[in-house]
GUSE-142885 format. One record per residue: residue in three letters; residue number from 1; x, y, z of N, C-alpha, C in turn. Coordinates in pm, whole numbers. Example, Ala and Ser with C-alpha at 12.3 -4.5 7.8 and 13.67 -1.06 7.14 Angstrom:
2
[atom Ala, 1, [1319, -569, 780], [1230, -450, 780], [1320, -330, 780]] [atom Ser, 2, [1285, -225, 708], [1367, -106, 714], [1290, 3, 787]] 
end
This chain:
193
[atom Unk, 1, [1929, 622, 1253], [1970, 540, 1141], [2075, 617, 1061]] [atom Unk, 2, [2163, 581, 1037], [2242, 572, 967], [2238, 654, 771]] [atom Unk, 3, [2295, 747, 763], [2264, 795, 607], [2319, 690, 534]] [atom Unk, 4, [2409, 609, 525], [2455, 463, 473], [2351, 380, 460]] [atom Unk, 5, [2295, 344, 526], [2149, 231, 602], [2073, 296, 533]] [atom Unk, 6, [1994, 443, 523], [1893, 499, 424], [1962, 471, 255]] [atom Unk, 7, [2059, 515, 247], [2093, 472, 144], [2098, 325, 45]] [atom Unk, 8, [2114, 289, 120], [2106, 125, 130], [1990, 76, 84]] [atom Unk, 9, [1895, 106, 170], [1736, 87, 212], [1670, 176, 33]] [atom Unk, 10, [1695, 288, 38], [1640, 358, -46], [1690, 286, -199]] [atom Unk, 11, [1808, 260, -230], [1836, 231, -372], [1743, 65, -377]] [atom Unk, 12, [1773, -2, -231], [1743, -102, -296], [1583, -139, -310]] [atom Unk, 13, [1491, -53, -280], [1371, 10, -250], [1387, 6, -408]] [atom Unk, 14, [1467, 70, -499], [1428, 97, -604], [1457, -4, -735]] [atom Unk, 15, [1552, -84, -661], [1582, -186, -769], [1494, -319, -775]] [atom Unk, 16, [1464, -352, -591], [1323, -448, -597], [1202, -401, -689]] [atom Unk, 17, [1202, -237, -669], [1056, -215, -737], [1081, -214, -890]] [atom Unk, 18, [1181, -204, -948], [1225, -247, -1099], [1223, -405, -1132]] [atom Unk, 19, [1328, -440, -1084], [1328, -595, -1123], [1337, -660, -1017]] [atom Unk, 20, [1272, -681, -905], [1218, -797, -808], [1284, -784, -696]] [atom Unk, 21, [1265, -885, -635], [1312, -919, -508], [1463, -1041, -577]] [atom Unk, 22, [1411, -1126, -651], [1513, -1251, -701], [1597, -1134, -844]] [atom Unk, 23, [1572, -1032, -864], [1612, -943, -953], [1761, -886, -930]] [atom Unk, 24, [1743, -842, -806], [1842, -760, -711], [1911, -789, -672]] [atom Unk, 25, [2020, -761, -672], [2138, -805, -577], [2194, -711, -504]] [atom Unk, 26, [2293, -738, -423], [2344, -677, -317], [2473, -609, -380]] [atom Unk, 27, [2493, -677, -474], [2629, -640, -605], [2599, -512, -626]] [atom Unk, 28, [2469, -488, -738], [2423, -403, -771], [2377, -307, -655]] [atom Unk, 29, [2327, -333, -530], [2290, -182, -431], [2415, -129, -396]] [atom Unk, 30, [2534, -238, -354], [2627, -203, -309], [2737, -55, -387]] [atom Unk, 31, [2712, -101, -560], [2750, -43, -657], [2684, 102, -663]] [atom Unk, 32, [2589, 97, -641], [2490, 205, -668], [2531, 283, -580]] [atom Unk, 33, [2493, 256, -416], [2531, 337, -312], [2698, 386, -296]] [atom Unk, 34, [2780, 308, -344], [2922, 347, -382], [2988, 299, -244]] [atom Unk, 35, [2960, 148, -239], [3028, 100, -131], [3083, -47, -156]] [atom Unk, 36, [3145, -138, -118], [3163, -246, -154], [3032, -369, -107]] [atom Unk, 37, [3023, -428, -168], [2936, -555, -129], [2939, -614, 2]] [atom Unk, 38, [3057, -610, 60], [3035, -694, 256], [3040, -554, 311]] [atom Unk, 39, [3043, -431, 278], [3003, -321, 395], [2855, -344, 431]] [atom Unk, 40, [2760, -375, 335], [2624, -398, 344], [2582, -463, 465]] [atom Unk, 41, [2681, -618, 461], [2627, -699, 583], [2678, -634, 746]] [atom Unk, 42, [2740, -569, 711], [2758, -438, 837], [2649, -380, 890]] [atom Unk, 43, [2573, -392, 797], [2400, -366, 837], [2285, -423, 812]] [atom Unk, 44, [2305, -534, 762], [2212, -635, 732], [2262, -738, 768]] [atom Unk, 45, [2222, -895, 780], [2287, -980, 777], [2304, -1079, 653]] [atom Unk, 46, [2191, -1032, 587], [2126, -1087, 460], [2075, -1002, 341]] [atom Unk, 47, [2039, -1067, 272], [1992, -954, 168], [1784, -971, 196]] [atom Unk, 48, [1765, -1085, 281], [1648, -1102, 328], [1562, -1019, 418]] [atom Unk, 49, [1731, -970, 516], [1695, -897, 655], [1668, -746, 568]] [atom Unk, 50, [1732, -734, 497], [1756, -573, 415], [1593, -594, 346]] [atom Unk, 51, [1558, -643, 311], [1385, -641, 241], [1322, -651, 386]] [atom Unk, 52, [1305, -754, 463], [1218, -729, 570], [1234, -613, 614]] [atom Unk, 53, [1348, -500, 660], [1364, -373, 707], [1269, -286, 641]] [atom Unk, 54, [1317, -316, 482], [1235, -172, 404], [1072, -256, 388]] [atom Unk, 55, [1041, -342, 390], [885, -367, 466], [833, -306, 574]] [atom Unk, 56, [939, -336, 669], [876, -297, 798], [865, -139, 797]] [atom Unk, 57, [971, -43, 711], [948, 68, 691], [838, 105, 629]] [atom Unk, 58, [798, 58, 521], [683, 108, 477], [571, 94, 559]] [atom Unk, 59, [556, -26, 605], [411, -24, 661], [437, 51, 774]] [atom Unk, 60, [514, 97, 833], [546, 205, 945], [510, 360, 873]] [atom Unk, 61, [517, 376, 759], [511, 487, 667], [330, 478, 634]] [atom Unk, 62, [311, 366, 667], [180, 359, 612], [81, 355, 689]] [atom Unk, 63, [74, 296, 836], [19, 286, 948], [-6, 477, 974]] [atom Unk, 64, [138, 557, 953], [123, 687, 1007], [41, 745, 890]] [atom Unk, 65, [62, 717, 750], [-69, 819, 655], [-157, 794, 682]] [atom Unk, 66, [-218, 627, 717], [-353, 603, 773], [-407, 663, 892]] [atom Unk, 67, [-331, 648, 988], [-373, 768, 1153], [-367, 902, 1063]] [atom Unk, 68, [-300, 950, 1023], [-317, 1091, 967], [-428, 1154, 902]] [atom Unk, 69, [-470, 1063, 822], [-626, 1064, 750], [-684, 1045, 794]] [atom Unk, 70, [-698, 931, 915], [-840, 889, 970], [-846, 1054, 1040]] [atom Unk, 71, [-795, 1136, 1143], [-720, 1215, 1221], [-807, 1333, 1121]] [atom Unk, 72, [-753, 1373, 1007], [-780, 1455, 891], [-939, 1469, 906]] [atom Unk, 73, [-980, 1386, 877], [-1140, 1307, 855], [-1246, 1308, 971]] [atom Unk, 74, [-1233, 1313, 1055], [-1294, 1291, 1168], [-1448, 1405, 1151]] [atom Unk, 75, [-1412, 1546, 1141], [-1533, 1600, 1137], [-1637, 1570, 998]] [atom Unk, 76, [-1574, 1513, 925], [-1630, 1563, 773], [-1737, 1451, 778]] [atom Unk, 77, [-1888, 1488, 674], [-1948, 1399, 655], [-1905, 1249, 636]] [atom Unk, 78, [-2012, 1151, 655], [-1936, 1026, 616], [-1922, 974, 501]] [atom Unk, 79, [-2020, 1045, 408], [-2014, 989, 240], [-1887, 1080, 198]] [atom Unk, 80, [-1771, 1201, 260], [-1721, 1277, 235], [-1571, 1203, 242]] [atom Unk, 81, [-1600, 1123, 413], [-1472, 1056, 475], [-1474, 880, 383]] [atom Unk, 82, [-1551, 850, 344], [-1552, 724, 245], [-1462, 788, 70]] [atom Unk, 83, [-1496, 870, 65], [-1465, 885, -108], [-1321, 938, -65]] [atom Unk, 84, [-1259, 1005, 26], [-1184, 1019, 107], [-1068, 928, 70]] [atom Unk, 85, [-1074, 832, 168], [-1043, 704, 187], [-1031, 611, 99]] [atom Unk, 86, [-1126, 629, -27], [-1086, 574, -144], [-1027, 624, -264]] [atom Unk, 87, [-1038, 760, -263], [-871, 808, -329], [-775, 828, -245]] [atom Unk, 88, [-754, 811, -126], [-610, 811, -75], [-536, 675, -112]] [atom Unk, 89, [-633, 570, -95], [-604, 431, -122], [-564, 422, -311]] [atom Unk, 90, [-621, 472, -377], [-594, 498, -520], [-498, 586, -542]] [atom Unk, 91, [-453, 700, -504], [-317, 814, -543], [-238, 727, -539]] [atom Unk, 92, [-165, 748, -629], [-15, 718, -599], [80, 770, -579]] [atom Unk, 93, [29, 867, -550], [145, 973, -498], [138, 958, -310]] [atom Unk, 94, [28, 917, -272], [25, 864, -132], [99, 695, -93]] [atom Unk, 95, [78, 632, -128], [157, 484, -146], [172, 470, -268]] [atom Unk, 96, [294, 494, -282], [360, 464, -428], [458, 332, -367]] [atom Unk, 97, [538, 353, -312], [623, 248, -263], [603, 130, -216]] [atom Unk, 98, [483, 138, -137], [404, 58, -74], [346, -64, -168]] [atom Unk, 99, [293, 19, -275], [220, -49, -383], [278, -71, -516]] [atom Unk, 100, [452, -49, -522], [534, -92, -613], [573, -230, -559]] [atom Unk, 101, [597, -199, -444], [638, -341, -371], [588, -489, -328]] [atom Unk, 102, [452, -439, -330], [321, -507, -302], [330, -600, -454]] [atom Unk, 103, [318, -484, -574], [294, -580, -734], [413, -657, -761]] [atom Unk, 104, [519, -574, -701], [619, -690, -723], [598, -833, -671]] [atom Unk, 105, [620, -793, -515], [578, -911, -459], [515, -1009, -532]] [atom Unk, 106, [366, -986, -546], [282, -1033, -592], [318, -1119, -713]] [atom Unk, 107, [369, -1026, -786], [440, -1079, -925], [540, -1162, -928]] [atom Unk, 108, [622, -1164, -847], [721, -1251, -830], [770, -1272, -680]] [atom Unk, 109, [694, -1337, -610], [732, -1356, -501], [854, -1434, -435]] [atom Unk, 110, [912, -1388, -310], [1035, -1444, -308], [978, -1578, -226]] [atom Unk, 111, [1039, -1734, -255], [894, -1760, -190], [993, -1798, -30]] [atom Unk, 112, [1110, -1815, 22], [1145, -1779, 133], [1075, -1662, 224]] [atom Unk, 113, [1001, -1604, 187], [960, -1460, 268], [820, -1472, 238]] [atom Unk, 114, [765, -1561, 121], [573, -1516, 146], [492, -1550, 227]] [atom Unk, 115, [550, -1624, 350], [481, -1608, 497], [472, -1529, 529]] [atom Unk, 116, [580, -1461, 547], [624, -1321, 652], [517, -1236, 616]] [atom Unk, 117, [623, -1197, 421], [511, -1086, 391], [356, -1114, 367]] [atom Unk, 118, [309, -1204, 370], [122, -1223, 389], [143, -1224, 538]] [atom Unk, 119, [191, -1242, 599], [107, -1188, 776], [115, -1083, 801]] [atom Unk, 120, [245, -1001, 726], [253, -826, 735], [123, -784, 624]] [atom Unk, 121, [136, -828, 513], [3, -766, 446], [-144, -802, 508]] [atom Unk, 122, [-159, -877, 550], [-285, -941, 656], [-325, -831, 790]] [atom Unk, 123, [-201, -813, 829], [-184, -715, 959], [-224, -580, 905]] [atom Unk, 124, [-148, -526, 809], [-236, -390, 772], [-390, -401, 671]] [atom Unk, 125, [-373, -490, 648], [-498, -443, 574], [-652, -505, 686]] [atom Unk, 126, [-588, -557, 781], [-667, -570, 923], [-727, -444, 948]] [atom Unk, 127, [-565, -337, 969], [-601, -210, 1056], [-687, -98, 943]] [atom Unk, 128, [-666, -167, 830], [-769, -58, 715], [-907, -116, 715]] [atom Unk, 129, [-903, -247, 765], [-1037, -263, 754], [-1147, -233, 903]] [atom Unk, 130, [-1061, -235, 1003], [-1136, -198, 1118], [-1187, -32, 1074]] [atom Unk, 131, [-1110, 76, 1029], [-1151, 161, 981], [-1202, 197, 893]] [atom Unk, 132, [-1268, 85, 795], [-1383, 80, 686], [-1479, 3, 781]] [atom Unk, 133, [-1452, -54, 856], [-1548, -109, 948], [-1670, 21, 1003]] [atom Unk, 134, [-1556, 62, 1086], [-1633, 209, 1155], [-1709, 299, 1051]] [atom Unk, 135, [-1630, 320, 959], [-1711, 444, 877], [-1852, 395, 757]] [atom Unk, 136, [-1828, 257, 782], [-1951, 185, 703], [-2076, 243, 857]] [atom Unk, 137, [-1996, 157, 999], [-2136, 140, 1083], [-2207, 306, 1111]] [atom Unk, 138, [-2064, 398, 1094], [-2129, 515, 1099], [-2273, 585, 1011]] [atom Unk, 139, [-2206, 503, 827], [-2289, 563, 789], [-2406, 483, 739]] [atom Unk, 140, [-2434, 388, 825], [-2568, 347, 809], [-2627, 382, 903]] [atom Unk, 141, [-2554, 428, 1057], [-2587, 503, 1166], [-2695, 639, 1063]] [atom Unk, 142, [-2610, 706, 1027], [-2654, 809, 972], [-2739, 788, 836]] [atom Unk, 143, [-2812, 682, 754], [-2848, 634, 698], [-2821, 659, 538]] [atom Unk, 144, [-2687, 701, 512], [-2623, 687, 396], [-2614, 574, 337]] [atom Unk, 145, [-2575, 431, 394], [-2539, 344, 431], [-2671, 243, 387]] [atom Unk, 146, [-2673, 186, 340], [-2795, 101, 297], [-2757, -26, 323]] [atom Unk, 147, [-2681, -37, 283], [-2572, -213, 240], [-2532, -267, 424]] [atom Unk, 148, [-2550, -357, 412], [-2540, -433, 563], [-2453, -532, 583]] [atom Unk, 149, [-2371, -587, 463], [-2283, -689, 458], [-2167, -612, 481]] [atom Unk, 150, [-2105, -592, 605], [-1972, -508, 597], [-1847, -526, 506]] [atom Unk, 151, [-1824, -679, 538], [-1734, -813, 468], [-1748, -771, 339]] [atom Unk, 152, [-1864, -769, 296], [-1842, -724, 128], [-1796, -626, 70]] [atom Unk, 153, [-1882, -526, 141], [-1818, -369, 85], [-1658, -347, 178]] [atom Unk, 154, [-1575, -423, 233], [-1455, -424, 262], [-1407, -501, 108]] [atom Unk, 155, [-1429, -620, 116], [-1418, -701, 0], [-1390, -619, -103]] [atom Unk, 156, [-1519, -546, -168], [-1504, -469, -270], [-1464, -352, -313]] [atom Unk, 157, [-1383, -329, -173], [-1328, -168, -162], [-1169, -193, -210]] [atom Unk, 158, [-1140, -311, -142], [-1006, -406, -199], [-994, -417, -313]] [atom Unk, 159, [-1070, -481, -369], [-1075, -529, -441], [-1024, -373, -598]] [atom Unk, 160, [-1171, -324, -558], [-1090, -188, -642], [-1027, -146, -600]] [atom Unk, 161, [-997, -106, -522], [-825, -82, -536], [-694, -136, -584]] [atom Unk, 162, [-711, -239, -576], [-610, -329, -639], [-575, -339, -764]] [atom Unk, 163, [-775, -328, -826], [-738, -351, -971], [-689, -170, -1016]] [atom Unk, 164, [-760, -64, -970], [-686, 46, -963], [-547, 71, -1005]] [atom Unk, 165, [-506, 0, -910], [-353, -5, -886], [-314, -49, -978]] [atom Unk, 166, [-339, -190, -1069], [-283, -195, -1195], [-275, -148, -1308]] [atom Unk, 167, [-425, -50, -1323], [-487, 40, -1415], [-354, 216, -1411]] [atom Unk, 168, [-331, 217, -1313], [-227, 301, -1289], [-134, 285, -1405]] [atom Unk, 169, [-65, 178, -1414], [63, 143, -1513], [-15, 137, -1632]] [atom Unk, 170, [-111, 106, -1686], [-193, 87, -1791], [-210, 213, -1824]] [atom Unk, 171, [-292, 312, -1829], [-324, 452, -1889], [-269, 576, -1845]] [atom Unk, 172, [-255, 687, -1951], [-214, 794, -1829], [-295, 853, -1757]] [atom Unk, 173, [-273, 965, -1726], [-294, 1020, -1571], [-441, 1051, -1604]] [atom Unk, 174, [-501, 1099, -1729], [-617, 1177, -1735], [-733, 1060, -1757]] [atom Unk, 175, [-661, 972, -1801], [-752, 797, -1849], [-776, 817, -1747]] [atom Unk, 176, [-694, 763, -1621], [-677, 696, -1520], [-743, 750, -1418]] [atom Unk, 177, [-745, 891, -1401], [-868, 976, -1315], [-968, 1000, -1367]] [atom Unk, 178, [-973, 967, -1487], [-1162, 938, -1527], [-1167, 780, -1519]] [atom Unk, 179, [-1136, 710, -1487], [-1170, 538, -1438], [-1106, 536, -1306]] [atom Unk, 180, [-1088, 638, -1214], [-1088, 607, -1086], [-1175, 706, -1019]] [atom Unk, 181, [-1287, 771, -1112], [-1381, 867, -1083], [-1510, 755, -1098]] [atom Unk, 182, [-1477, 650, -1181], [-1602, 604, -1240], [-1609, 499, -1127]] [atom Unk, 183, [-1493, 451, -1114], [-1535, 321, -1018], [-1558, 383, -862]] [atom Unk, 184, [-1548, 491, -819], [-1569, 529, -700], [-1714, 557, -719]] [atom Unk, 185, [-1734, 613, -830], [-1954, 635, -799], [-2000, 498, -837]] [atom Unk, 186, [-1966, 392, -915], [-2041, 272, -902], [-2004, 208, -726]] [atom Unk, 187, [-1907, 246, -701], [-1873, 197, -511], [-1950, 241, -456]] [atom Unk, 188, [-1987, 368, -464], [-2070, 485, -396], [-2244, 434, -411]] [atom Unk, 189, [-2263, 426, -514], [-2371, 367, -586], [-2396, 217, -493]] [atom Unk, 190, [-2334, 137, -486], [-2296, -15, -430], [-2377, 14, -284]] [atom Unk, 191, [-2274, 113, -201], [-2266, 68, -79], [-2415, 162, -43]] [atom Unk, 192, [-2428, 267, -93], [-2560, 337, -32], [-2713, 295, -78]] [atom Unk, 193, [-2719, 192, -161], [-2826, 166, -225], [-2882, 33, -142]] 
end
């Protein structure tokens, strides 16, 4: 790829995650990166194809932290590899991009593209849940694990996280890791009881 194309990709990575997807223009990346406006379609065809790219990048960015952790995790207890797994999903220093893009979305969706992007968000959060799948059956294998509704404690692992994720922009850092300490032992609490 191209240092033009990263460039490209990267500013406008940053202007969706400021003011939107309908926010952004190609005016403005073009400006930024210090190129004219039709060099862009030299590598895009659209300003549509240029967001589906840096999608498909992330969840390519994200698929590999997930193998990396599961990978990481493998020997460690399972109440060890769960709390694990739920601050990696909470840092934001691990998906920051991922999950700027996601609230945008969310927030203002482009609605030409909210097929796409709900079958791409559907698709990974598939492959996170087959691996909350496993480490639930493990640890009722190992009888940590009390809770038998998998669906739920997936449900509710989402679920906080999400709201997490908004709590992020809401408090600072020291709030925010004492209410992402608290909701992981009521989770903890949830799923082993």
């Amino acid at each position: 790829m191209s240092q033009t194309v990263n460039k490209i990709k990267k500013t406008a990575l940053f202007y969706i995650s400021k003011y939107g997807y309908e926010g952004t223009t190609l005016k403005d990346i073009a400006q930024k990166v210090g190129i004219k406006t039709p060099s862009i379609y030299s590598h895009f065809n659209s300003k549509e194809q240029l967001f589906l790219s840096i999608i498909k990048d992330l969840k390519l960015k994200e698929r590999e932290s997930l193998m990396k952790l599961v990978l990481e995790l493998r020997k460690k207890p399972i109440d060890e590899v769960i709390r694990a797994f739920f601050y990696f999903y909470t840092d934001s220093n691990n998906i920051a991009s991922w999950q700027i893009i996601l609230k945008q979305i969310l927030m203002h969706p482009p609605a030409s593209l909210l097929q796409i992007l709900r079958k791409d968000f559907e698709e990974l959060e598939k492959e996170i849940s087959i691996q909350l799948s496993e480490f639930f059956q493990i640890g009722r294998e190992e009888g940590w694990i009390k809770n038998e509704d998998t669906e739920q404690l997936i449900s509710l692992f989402f679920t906080l996280i999400d709201g997490l994720l908004v709590e992020q922009n809401l408090y600072d850092s020291e709030k925010y890791e004492q209410r992402r300490e608290e909701v992981w032992n009521l989770y903890r609490d949830f799923i082993s009881q």
